[in-house]
N, C-alpha and C positions, 0 to 999 in steps of 0.2 A: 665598642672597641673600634680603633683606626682601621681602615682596612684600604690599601691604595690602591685598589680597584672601586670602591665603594665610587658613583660616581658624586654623592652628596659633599666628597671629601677630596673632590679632583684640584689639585692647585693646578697653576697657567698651563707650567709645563707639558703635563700630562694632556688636560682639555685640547691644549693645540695640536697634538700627540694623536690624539683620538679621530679629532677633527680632518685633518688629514689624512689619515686611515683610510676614514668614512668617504673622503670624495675620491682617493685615489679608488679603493674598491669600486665605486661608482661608476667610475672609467673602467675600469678592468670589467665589470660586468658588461659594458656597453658593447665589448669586443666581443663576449663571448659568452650571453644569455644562455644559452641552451645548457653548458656546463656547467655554468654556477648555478643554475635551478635544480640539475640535475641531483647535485648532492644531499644526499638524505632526504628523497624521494623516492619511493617503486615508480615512477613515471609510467604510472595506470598500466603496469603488470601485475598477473597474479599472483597471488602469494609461492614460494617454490612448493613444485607437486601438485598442486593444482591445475583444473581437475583433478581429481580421485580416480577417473572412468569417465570415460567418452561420454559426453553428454546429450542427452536428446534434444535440451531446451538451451537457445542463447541467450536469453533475456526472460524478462517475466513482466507482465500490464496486470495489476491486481485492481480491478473495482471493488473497492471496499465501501457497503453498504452501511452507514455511521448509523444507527440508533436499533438495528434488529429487524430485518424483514420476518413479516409473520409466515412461514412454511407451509402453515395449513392453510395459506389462501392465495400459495403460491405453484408450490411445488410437493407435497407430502396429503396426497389423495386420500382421505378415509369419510368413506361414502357410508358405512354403519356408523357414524354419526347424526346423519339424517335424523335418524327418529329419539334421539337424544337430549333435543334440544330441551333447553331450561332444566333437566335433570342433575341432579349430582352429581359432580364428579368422584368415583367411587375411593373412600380412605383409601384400599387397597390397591387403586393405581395412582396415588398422591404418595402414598406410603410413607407419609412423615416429612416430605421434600422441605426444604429450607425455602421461606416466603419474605417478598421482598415488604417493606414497611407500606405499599401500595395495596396489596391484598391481605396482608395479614390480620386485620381488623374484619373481615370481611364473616358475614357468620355462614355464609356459605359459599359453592364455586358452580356456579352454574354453568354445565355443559352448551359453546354453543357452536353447532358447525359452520363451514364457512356457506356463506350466501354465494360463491360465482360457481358455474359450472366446469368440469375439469373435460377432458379428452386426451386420447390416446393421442402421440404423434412419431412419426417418422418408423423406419423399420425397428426402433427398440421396444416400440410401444409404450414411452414415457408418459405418463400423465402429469399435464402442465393445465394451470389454469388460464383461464376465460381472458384476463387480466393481462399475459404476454401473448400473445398474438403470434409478436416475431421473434420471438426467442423460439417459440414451440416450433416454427420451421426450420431451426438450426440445433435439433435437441440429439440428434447423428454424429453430431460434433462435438458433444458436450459430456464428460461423466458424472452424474447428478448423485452428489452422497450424501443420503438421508440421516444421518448416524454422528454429523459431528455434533462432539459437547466441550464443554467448559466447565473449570471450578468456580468462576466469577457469576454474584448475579446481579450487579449493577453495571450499571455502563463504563464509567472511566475503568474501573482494575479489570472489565471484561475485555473491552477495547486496547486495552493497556497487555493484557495477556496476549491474545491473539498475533500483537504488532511485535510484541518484545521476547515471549516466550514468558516471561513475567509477569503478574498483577501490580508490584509495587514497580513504580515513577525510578528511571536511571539509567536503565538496560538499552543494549544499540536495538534497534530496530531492525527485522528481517531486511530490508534495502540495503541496510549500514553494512550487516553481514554481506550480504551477495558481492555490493560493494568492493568490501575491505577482501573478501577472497577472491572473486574473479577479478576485479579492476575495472578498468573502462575500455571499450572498444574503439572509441570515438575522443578523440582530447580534445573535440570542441562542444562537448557536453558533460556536463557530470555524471556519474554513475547512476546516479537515484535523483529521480526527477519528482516532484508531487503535485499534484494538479488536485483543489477543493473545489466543490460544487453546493449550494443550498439548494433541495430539491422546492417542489411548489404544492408540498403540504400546506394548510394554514396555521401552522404551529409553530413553536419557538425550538430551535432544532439544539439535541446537544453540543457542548464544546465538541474543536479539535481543537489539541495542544501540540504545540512544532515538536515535541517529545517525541511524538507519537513514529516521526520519521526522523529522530536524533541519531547520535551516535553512539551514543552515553559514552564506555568508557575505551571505544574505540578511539584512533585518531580522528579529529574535527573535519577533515576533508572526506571523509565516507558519509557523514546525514547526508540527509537528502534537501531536493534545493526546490522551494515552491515557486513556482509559476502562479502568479498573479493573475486574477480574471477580468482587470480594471485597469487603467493607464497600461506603462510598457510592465511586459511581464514579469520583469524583473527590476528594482529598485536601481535605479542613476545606470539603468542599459544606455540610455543619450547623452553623449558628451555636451559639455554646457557650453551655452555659445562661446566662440574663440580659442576652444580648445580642439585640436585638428586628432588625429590617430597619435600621427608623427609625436606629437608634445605628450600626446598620453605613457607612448610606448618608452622614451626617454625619462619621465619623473616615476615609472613605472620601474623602470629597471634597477634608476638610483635606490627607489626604497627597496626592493627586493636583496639590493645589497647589504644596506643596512640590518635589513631581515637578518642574511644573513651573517654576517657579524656579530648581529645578537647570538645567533642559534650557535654559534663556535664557542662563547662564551659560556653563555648556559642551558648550552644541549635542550633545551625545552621545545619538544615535538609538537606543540602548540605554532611554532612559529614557522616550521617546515609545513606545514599545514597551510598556514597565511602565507606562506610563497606561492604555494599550489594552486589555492583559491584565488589570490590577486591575478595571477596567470589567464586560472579558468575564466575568471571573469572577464579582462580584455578578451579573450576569444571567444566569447559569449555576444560580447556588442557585435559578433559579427552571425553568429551562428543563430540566435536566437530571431529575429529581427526574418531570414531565410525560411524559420521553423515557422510561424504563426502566417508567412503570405499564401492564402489558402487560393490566390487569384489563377492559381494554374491548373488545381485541382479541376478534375472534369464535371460535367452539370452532372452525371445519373450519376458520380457518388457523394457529392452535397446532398442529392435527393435523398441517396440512400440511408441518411446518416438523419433524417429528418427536418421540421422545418425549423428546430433552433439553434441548429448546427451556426449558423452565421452570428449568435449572441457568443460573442469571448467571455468565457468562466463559465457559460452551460454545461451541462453534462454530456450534449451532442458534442460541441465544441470541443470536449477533451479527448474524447472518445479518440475525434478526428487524430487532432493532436498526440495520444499515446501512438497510433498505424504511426505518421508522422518522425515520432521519434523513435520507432522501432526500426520504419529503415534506416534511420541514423546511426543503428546499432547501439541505443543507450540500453546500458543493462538492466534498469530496473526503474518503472512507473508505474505509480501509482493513485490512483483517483480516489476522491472520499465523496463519497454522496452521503448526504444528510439527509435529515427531516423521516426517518423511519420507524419513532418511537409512538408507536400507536394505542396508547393506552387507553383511548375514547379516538371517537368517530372515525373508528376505522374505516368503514362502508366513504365514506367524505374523501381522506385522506389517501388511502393506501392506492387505489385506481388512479389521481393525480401521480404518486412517484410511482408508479409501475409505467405509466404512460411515457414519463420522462427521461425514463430509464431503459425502458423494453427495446423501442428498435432502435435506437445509439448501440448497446451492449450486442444488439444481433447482426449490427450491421460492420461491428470491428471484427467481427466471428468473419463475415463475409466477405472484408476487404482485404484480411491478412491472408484469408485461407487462398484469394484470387492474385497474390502475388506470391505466392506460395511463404510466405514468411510465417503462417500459423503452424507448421510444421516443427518451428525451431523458435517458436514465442510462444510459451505458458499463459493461461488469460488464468485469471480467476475470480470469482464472483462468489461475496458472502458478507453478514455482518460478522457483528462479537457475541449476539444468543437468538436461540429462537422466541415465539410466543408461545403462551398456555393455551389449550383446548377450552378453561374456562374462561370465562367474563370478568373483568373486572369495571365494579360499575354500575350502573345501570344496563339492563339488558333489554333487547327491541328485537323482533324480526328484521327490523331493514338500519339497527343503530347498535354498535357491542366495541369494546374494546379487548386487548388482550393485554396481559402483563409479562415477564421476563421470565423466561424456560431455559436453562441452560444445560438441560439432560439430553435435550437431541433438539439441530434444526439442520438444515439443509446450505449445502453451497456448492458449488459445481467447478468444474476444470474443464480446460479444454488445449489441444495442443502439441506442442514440442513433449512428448513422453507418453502423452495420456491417449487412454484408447476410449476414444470417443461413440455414442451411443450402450453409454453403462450406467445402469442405476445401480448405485450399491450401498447395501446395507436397508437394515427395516425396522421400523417402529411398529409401538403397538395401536391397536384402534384406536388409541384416543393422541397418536402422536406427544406422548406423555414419556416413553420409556423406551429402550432402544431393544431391541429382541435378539438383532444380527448383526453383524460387524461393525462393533463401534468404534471412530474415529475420532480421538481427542485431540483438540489442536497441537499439541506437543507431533502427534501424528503426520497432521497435518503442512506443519512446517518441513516436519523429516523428510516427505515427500515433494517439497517443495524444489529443497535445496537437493534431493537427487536427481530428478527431472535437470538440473544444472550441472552435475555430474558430481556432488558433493557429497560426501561420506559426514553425516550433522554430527557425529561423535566425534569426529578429526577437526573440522572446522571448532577452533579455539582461540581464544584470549588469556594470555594469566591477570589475574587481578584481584585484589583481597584474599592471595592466597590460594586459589582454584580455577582450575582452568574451562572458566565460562564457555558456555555455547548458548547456540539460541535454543534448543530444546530441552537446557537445564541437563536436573541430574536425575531426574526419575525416568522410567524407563517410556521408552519412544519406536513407533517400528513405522519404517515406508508402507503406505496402504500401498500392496503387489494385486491389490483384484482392480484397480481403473487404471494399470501399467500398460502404453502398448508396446 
């Protein structure tokens, strides 16, 4: 059917009609950028009512450990293991568990403790192992919860849950959320930043997928934006030779008009989106570019940060970079450390990323807490499951792997809200089953987004009919025992 807006069907008239439109906008835009971007934008406010309640935490730096740190050889002490080893693990604390296609051929599950030595530290008397070094001098700081679990027991729908509140692939991601409710503090940054890291396992490390910090069915301008750890951080951040600001910021505005044009037309929040972003982005070639010149930084906290803080896309390097952009006031970064899927040659493997991992993570403990920004910055540190107590494998005194536990492992907070020097919750001897205060990550998000002053049942989306959140629909409560 004809339709005289169709543009497939524009006769002269109309074309030069339009054409005209298009440049005159273009001029009117040049006059007065700031208004015409404005329209149908929150121009990185938060949503109205927002916060819920004063909040403790202004931002959040999550290290997400990508493949499963093993807890029992980390952080979840059971010393009556010792004399265990190569035994059974007893039906009656397996009790039927769901087993991953790794171990379930297995004809049996042989108990094996961890090989490193653990120790008390700080006034809490937390037991960390042999392994963090430097973490364990900053365990006063930190609420260490033994207790969280998961429905997932493979890695993408585990990974996939923790990030989205969901197992299946669609759902915005915890950044998207914080995002799309607080806004930005900074408009020369985005809201959610992501920085990836391959740690220096010998192994072939699982996927990330840009999902992971989408938006899904949130608006396009809330995902989160990756920082690159190779060339500039960002895709065409350097104007190409002969192009000045001045030229950029002029074919910059024309399109922007055009943008908008379309968006008047056919309301499509997609393209209000691509204004915001084309925006962020000229103000990115300047901000970014300031973010990564680490030349001013002083020698003892390069040092502090260790010696591969100066490779860009390290794990030291990000670390840096999250302090970085948290006095930027960006609201929400996130780091993914890989290579933690230890199904064999743990003993090899696990001391490499703990090494590479340890005093980076203790040394952002140290440098926010000494500008005082760890106050009002959330850190968090954890995978998407723990490891089993048995072997999967072949099994060695000094050679064992673990496979995938999703009943309880451990992951810690520190921060804006949290009251530091707190273990909470407890497993049983064989860190198989959870005794005391169990924390499911539905939980663990709720607490997340309170520490930000956010009420996770209020915090909504409509879409297919219901009014999503990131904690779903089952029930979810703030862990109040690591609250300060």
């Amino acid at each position: 059917m004809f339709h005289p807006n169709d543009p497939i069907h524009l006769n002269r008239r109309q074309f030069l009609g339009h054409s005209l439109w298009s440049v005159g906008a273009a001029a009117l835009a040049s006059l007065c950028p700031e208004k015409l971007l404005a329209r149908g934008l929150r121009n990185n406010e938060p949503l109205p009512g927002l916060p819920h309640f004063a909040p403790k935490a202004r931002r959040v730096i999550y290290l997400f450990m990508s493949g499963a740190p093993s807890q029992l050889d980390m952080w979840d002490y059971k010393p009556k293991m010792a004399d265990q080893y190569d035994k059974d693990l007893p039906e009656s604390i397996r009790n039927g568990q769901r087993l991953t296609t790794m171990t379930s051929g297995q004809t049996r599950f042989p108990i094996v403790p961890t090989m490193y030595q653990f120790k008390q530290y700080g006034k809490s008397g937390a037991w960390v192992s042999e392994l963090l070094p430097h973490l364990s001098g900053v365990v006063d700081d930190l609420a260490i919860i033994k207790t969280v679990n998961t429905d997932a027991i493979n890695h993408d729908p585990a990974i996939t849950f923790i990030q989205t509140g969901f197992q299946l692939p669609g759902k915005p991601s915890l950044g998207a959320w914080v995002a799309y409710g607080l806004g930005s503090v900074n408009k020369d940054f985005p809201a959610y930043i992501v920085m990836t890291c391959k740690g220096p396992s010998k192994r072939d490390a699982q996927a990330l997928f840009a999902r992971l910090w989408g938006s899904g069915f949130l608006p396009a301008e809330y995902q989160g934006v990756a920082l690159r750890g190779k060339g500039d951080p960002v895709l065409y951040l350097t104007d190409p030779p002969g192009v000045t600001r001045d030229n950029r910021r002029r074919l910059l505005t024309a399109v922007n008009a055009l943008n908008q044009h379309e968006f008047e037309q056919s309301q499509a929040p997609e393209i209000m989106a691509r204004i915001s972003q084309y925006e962020m982005a000229f103000r990115m070639q300047a901000s970014v570019p300031d973010l990564v010149d680490l030349s001013k930084e002083p020698k003892n906290i390069i040092e502090m940060y260790g010696p591969e803080v100066s490779k860009p896309g390290s794990f030291a390097y990000n670390c840096l970079l999250a302090r970085r952009l948290a006095e930027r006031d960006v609201r929400c970064i996130q780091i993914f450390h890989r290579d933690w899927d230890h199904h064999n040659d743990l003993p090899r493997d696990l001391p490499l990323q703990c090494k590479d991992m340890d005093q980076p993570a203790a040394a952002l403990i140290k440098d926010l807490k000494q500008r005082g920004l760890l106050e009002d910055t959330l850190v968090i540190w954890g995978g998407e499951f723990g490891r089993t107590i048995y072997c999967q494998g072949a099994l060695a005194r000094d050679n064992y792997g673990r496979d995938h536990h999703p009943r309880c492992f451990t992951m810690w907070m520190a921060g804006g809200g949290v009251k530091g020097g707190v273990v909470h919750g407890e497993t049983d001897d064989f860190s198989y089953n959870i005794v005391k205060d169990p924390v499911h990550i539905r939980d663990l998000n709720a607490t997340i987004l309170h520490c930000l002053g956010i009420n996770h049942q209020r915090l909504t989306f409509p879409y297919q009919g219901l009014n999503q959140r990131l904690t779903g629909t089952e029930p979810s409560e703030v862990v109040q025992g690591i609250l300060g």
